[in-house]
Residue frames as a rotation matrix with the C-alpha (Angstrom) as fourth column:
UNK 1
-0.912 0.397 0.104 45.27
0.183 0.618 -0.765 70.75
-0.368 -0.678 -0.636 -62.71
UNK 2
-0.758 0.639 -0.132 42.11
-0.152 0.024 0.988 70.01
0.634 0.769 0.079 -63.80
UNK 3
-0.810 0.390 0.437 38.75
-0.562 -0.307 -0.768 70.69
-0.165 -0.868 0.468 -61.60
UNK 4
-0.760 0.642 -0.102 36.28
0.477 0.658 0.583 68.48
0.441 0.395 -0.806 -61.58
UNK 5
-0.615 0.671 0.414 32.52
-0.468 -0.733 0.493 69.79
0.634 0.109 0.765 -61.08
UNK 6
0.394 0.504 -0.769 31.35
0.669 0.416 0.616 66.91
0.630 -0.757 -0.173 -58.55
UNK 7
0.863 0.403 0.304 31.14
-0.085 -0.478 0.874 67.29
0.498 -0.780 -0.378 -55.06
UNK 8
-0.210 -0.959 0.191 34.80
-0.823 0.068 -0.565 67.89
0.528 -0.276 -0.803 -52.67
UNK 9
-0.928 -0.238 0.287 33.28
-0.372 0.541 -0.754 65.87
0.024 -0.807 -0.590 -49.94
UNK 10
0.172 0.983 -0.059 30.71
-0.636 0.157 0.755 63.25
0.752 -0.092 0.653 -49.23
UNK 11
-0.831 -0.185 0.524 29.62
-0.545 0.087 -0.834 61.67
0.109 -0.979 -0.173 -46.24
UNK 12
-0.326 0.829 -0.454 26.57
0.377 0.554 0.742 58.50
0.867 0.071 -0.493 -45.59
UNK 13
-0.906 -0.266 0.328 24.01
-0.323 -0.065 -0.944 59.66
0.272 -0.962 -0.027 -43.25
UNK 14
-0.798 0.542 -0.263 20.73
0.504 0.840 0.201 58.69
0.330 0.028 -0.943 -41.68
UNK 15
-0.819 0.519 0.243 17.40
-0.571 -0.777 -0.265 60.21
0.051 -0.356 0.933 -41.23
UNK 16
-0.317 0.794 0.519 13.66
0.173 0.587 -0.791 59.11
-0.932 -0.161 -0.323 -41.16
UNK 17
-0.827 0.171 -0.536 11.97
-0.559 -0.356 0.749 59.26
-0.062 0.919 0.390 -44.34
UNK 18
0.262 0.857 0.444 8.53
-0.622 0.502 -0.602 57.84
-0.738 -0.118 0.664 -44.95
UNK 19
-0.922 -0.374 0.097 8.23
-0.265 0.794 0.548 53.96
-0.282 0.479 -0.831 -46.50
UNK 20
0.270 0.957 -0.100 4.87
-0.962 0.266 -0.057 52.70
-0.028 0.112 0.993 -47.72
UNK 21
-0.638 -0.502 0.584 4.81
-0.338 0.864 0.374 49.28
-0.692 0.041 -0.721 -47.32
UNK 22
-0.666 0.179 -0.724 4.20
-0.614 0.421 0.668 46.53
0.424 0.889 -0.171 -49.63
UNK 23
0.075 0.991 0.110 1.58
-0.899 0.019 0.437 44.11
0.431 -0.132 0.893 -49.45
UNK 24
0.224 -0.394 -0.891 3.73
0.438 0.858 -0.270 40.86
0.871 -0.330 0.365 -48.30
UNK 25
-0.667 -0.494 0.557 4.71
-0.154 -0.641 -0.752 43.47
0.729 -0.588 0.351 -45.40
UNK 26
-0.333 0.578 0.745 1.68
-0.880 -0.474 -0.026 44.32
0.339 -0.665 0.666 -44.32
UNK 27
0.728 0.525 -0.440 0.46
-0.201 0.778 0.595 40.28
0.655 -0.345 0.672 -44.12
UNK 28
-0.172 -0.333 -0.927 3.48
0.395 0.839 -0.375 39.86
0.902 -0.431 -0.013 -42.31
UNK 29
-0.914 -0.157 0.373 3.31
-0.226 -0.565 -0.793 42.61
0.336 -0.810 0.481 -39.66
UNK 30
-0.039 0.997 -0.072 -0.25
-0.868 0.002 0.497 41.26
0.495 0.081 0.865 -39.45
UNK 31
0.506 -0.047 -0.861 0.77
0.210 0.975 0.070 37.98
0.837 -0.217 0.503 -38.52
UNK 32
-0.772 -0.592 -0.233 3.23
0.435 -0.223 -0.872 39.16
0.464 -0.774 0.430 -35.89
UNK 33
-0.714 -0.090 0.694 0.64
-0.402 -0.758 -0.513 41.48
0.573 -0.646 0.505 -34.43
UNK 34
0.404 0.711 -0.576 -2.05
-0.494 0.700 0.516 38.51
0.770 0.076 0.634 -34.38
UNK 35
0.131 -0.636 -0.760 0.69
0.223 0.766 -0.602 36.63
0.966 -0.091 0.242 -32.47
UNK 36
-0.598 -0.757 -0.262 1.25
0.434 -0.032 -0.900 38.95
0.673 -0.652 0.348 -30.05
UNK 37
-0.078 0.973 0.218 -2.26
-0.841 -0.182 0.510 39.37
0.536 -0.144 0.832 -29.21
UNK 38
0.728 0.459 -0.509 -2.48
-0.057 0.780 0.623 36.00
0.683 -0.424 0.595 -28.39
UNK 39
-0.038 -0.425 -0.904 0.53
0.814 0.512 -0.275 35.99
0.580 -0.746 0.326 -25.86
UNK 40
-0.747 -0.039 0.664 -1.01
-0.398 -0.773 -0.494 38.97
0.532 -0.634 0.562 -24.22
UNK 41
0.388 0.714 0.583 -4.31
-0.879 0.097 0.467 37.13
0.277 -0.694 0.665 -23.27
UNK 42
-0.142 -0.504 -0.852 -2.32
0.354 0.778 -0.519 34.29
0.924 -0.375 0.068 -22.12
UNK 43
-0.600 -0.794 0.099 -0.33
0.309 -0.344 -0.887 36.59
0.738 -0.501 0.451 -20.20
UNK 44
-0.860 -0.183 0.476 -3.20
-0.340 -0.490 -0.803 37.71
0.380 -0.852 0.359 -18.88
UNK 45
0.707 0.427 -0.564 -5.21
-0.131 0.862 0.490 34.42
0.695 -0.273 0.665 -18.50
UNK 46
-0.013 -0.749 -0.662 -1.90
0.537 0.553 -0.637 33.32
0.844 -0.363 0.395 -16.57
UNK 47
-0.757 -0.363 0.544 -2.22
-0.037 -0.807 -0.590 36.52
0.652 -0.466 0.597 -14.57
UNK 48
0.183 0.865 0.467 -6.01
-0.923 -0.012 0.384 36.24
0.338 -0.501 0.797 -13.58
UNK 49
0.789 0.236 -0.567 -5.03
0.204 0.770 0.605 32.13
0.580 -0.593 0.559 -12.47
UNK 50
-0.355 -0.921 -0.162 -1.84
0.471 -0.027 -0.881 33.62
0.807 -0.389 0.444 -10.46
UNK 51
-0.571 0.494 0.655 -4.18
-0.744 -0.650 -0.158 36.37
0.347 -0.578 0.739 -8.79
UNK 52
0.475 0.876 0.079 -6.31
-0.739 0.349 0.576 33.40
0.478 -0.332 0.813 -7.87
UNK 53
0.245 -0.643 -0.725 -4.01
0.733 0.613 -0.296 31.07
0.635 -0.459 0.621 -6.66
UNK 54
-0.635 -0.710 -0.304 -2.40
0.604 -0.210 -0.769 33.72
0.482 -0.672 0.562 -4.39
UNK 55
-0.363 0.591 0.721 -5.56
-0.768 -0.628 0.128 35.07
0.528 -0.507 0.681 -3.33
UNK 56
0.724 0.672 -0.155 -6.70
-0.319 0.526 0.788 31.47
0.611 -0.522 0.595 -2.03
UNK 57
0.063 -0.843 -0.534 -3.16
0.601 0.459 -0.654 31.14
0.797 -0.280 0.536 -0.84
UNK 58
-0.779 -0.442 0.445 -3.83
0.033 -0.738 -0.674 34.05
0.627 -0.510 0.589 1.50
UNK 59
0.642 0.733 -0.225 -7.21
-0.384 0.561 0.733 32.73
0.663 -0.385 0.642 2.61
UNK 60
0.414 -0.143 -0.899 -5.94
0.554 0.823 0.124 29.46
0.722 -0.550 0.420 3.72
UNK 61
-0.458 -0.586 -0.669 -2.92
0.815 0.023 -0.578 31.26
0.354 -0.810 0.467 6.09
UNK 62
-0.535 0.381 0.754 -5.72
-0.743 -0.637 -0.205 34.13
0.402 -0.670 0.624 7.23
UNK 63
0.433 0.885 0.171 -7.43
-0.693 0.205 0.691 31.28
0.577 -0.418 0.702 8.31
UNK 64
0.378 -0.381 -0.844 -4.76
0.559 0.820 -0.120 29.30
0.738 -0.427 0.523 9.68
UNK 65
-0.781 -0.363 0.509 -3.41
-0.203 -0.624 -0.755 32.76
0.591 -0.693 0.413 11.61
UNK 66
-0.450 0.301 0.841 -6.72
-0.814 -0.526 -0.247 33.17
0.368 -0.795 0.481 13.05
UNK 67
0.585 0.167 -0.793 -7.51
0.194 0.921 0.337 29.11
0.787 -0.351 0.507 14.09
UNK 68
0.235 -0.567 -0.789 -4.51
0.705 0.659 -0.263 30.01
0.669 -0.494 0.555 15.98
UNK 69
-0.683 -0.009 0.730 -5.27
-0.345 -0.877 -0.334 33.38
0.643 -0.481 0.596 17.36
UNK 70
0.562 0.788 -0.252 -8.51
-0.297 0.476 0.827 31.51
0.772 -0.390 0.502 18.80
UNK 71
0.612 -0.083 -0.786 -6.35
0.415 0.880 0.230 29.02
0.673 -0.467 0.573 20.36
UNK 72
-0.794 -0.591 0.145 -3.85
0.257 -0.542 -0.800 31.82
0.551 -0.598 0.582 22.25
UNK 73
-0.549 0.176 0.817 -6.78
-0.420 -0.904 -0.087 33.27
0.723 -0.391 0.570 23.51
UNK 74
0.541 0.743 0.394 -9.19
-0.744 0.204 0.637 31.01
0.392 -0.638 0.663 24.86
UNK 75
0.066 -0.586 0.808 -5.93
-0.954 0.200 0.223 28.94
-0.292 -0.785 -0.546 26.19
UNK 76
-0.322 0.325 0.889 -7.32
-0.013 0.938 -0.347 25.53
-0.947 -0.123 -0.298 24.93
UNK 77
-0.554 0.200 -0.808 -7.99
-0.811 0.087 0.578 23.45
0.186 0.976 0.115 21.75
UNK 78
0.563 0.562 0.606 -10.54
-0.516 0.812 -0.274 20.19
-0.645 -0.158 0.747 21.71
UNK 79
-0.603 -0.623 -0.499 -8.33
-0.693 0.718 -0.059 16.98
0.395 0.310 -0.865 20.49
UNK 80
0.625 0.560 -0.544 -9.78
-0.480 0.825 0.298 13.40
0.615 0.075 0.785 20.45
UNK 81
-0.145 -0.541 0.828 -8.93
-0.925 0.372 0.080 11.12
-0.351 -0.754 -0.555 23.61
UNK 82
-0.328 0.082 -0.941 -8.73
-0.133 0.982 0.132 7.73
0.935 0.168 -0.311 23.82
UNK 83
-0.428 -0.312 0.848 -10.71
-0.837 -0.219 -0.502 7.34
0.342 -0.925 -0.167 26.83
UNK 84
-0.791 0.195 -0.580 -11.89
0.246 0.969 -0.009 3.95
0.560 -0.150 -0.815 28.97
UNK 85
-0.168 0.684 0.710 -15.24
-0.779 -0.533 0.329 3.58
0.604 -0.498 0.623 30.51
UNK 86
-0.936 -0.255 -0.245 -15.54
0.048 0.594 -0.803 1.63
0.350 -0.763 -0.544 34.32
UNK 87
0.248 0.964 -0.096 -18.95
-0.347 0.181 0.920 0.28
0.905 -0.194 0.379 34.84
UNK 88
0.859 0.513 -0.009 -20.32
0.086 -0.128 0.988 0.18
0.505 -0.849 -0.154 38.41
UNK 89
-0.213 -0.837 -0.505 -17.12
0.977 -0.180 -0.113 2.24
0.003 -0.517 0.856 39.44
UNK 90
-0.772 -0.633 0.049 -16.58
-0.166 0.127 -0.978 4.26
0.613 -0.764 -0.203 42.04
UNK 91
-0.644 0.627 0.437 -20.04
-0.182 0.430 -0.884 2.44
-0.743 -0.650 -0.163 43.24
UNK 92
-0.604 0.691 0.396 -22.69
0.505 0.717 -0.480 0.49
-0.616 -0.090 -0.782 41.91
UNK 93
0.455 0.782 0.426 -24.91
0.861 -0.263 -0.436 1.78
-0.229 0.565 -0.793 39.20
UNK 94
0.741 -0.168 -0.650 -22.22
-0.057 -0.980 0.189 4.53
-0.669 -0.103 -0.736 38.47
UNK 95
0.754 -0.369 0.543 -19.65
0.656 0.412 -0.632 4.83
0.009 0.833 0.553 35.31
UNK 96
0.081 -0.756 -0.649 -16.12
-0.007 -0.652 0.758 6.47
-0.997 -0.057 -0.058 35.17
UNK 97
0.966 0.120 0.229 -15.05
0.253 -0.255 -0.933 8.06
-0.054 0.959 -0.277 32.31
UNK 98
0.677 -0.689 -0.260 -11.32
-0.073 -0.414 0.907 8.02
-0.733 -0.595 -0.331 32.43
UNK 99
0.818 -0.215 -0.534 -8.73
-0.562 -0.100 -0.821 9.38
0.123 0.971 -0.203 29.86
UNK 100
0.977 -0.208 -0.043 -6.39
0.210 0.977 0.040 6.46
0.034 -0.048 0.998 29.06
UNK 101
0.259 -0.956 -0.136 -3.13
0.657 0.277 -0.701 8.40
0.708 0.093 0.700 28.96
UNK 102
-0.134 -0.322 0.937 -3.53
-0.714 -0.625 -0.317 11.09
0.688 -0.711 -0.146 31.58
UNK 103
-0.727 -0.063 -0.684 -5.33
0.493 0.645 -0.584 8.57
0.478 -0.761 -0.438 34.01
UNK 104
-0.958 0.285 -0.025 -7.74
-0.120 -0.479 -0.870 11.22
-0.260 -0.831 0.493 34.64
UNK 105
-0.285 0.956 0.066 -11.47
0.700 0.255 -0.667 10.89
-0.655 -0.143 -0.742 35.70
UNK 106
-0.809 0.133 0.573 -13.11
0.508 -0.335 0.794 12.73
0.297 0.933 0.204 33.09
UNK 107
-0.434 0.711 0.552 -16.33
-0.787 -0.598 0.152 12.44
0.439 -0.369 0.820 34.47
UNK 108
-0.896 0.433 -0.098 -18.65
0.440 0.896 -0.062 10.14
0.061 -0.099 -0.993 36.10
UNK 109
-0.683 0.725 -0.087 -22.27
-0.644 -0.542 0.540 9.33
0.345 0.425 0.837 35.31
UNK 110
-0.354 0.322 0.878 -24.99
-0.495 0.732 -0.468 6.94
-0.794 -0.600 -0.100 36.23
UNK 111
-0.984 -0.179 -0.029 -25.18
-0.130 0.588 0.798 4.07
-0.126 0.789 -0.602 34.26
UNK 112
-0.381 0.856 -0.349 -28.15
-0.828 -0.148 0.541 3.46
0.411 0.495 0.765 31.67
UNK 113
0.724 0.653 0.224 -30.45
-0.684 0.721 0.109 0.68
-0.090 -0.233 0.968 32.25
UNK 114
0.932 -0.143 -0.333 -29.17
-0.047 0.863 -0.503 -1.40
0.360 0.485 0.797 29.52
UNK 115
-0.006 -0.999 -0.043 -25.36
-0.461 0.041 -0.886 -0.65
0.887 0.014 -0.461 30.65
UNK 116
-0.167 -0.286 0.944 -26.44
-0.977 -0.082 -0.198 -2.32
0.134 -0.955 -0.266 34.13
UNK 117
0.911 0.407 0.070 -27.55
-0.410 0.912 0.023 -5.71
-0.055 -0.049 0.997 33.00
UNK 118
-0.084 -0.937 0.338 -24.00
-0.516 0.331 0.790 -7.94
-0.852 -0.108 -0.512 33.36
UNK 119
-0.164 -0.236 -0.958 -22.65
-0.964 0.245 0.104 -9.71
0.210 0.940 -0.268 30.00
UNK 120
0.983 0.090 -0.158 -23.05
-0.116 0.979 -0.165 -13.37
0.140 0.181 0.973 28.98
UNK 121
0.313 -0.850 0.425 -20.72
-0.596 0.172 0.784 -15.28
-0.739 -0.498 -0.453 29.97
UNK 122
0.961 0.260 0.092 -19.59
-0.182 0.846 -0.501 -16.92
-0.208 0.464 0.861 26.66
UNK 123
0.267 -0.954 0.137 -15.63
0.788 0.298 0.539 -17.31
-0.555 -0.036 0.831 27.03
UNK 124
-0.022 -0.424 -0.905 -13.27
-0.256 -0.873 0.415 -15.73
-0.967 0.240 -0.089 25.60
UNK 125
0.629 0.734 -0.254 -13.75
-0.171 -0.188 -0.967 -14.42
-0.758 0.652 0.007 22.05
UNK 126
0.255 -0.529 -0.810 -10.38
-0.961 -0.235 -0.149 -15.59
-0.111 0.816 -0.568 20.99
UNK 127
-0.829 -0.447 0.337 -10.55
-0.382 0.892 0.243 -18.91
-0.409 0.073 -0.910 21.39
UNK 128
-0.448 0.367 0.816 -13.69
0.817 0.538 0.206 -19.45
-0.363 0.759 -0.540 19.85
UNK 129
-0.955 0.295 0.045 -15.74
-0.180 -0.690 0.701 -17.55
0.238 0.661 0.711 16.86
UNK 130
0.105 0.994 0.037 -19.96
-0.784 0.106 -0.611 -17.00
-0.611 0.035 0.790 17.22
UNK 131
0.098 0.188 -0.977 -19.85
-0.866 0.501 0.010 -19.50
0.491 0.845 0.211 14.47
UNK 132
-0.273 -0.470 -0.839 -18.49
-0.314 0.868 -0.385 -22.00
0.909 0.158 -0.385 16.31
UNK 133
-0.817 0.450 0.361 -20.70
-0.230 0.319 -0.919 -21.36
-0.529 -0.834 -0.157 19.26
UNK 134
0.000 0.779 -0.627 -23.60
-1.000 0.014 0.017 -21.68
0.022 0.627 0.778 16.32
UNK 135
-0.035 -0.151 -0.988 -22.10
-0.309 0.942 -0.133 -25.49
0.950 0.300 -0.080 15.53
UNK 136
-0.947 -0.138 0.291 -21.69
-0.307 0.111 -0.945 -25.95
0.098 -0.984 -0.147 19.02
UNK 137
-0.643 0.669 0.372 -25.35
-0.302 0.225 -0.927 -25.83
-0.704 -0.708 0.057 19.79
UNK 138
0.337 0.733 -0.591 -26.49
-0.941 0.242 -0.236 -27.27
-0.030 0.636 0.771 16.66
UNK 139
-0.504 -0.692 -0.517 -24.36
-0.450 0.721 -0.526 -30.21
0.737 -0.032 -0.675 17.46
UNK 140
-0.907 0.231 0.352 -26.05
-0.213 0.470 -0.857 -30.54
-0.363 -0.852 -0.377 20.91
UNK 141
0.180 0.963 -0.198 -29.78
-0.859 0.056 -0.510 -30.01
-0.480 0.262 0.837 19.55
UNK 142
-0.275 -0.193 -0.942 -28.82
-0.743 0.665 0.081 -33.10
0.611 0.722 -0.326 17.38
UNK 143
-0.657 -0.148 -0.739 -27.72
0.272 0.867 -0.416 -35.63
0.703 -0.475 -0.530 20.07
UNK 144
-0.766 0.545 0.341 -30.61
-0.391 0.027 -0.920 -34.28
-0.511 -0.838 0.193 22.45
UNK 145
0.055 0.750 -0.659 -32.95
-0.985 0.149 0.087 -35.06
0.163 0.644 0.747 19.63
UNK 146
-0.317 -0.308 -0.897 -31.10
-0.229 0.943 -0.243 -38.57
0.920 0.128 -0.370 18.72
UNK 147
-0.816 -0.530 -0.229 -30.71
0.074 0.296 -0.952 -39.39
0.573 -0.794 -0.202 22.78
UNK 148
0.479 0.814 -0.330 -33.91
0.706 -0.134 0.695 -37.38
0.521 -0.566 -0.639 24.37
UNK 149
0.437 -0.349 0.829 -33.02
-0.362 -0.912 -0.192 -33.93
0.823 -0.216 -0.525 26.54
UNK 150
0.962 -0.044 0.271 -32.57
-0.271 0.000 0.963 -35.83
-0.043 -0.999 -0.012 29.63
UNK 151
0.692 -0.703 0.166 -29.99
0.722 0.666 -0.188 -38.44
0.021 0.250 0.968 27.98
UNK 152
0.211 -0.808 0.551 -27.91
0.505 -0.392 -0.769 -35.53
0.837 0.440 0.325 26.42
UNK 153
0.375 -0.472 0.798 -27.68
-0.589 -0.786 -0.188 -33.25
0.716 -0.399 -0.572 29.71
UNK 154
0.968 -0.105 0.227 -27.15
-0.205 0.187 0.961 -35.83
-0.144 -0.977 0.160 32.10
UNK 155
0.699 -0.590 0.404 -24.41
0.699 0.682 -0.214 -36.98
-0.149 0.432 0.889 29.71
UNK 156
0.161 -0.546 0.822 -23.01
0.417 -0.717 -0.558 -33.70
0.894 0.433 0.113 29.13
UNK 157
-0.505 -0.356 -0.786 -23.37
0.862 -0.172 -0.476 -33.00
0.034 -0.918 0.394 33.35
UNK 158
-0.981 0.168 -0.095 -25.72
-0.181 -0.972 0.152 -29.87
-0.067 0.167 0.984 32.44
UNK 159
-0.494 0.834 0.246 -28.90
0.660 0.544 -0.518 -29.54
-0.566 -0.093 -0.819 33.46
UNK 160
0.510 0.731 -0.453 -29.85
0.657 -0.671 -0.344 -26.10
-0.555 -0.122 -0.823 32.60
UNK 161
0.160 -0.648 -0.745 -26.85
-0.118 -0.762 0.637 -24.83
-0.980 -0.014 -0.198 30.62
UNK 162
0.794 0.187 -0.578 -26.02
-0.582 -0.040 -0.812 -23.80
-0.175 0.982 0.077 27.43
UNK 163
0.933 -0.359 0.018 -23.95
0.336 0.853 -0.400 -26.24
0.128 0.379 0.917 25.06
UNK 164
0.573 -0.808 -0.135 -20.65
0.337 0.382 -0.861 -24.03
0.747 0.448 0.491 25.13
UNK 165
0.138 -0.293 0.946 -20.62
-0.914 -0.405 0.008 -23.51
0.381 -0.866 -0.324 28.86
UNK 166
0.092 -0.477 -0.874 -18.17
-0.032 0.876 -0.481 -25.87
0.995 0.072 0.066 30.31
């Protein structure tokens, strides 16, 4: 037998060992670390509009808790009525104020000046338009002109009234 002078046994292992890099390395690891700069200030651009969003998101429902802590305590909330007002009710020169779905009297007040003079009597407003009381009494002025005032009222049975009172 014949001995050979190499080694009996060998075996692959691993250690650290210093590398120097090359220059095509370093531009890339540059580029990567360039990259991943920029999806950190995203990350935390994205972070600073989450923190805002969920800080005005907690606003809104502390203010919507306490709208409604108010309303437990003082028992009551102010809501818009529909409500009807009754001139010279529940007497003469006096106004009710009365909500339209409870039926109750709100209040009563005395009525203003102007709310005590009584309305014109010009008919009802769906059967004719202002316009067509306008033509109405430019129609009559016409034939009182043509005719003479007496002609047109004696003809029309009106002495003193207006053209679209019948």
């Amino acid at each position: 037998m014949t001995e050979s002078k190499g080694p009996k046994r060998a075996e692959t292992i691993t250690e650290l060992r210093r590398h120097d890099f090359t220059d095509n390395e370093v531009a890339k690891l540059a580029e990567s670390a360039a990259r991943l700069n920029r999806d950190v200030i995203a990350l935390k651009d994205g972070l600073k509009s989450q923190v805002t969003l969920f800080k005005a998101n907690i606003a809104q429902k502390e203010a919507e808790f306490n709208e409604m802590m108010s309303k437990i305590s003082s028992g009551h909330e102010m809501r818009p009525a529909k409500l009807k007002v009754l001139y010279d009710h529940p007497e003469p020169g006096k106004k009710a104020i009365v909500d339209q779905e409870t039926c109750e009297i709100v209040r009563e007040e005395e009525m203003a000046t102007w709310e005590k003079q009584g309305e014109l009597p010009l008919g009802d407003p769906d059967e004719a338009t202002a316009g067509e009381y306008v033509e109405a009494a430019e129609e009559d002025e016409a034939s009182e002109d043509a005719e003479g005032p007496e002609e047109a009222a004696a003809e029309d049975g009106e002495a003193d009234g207006m053209p679209w009172e019948e």
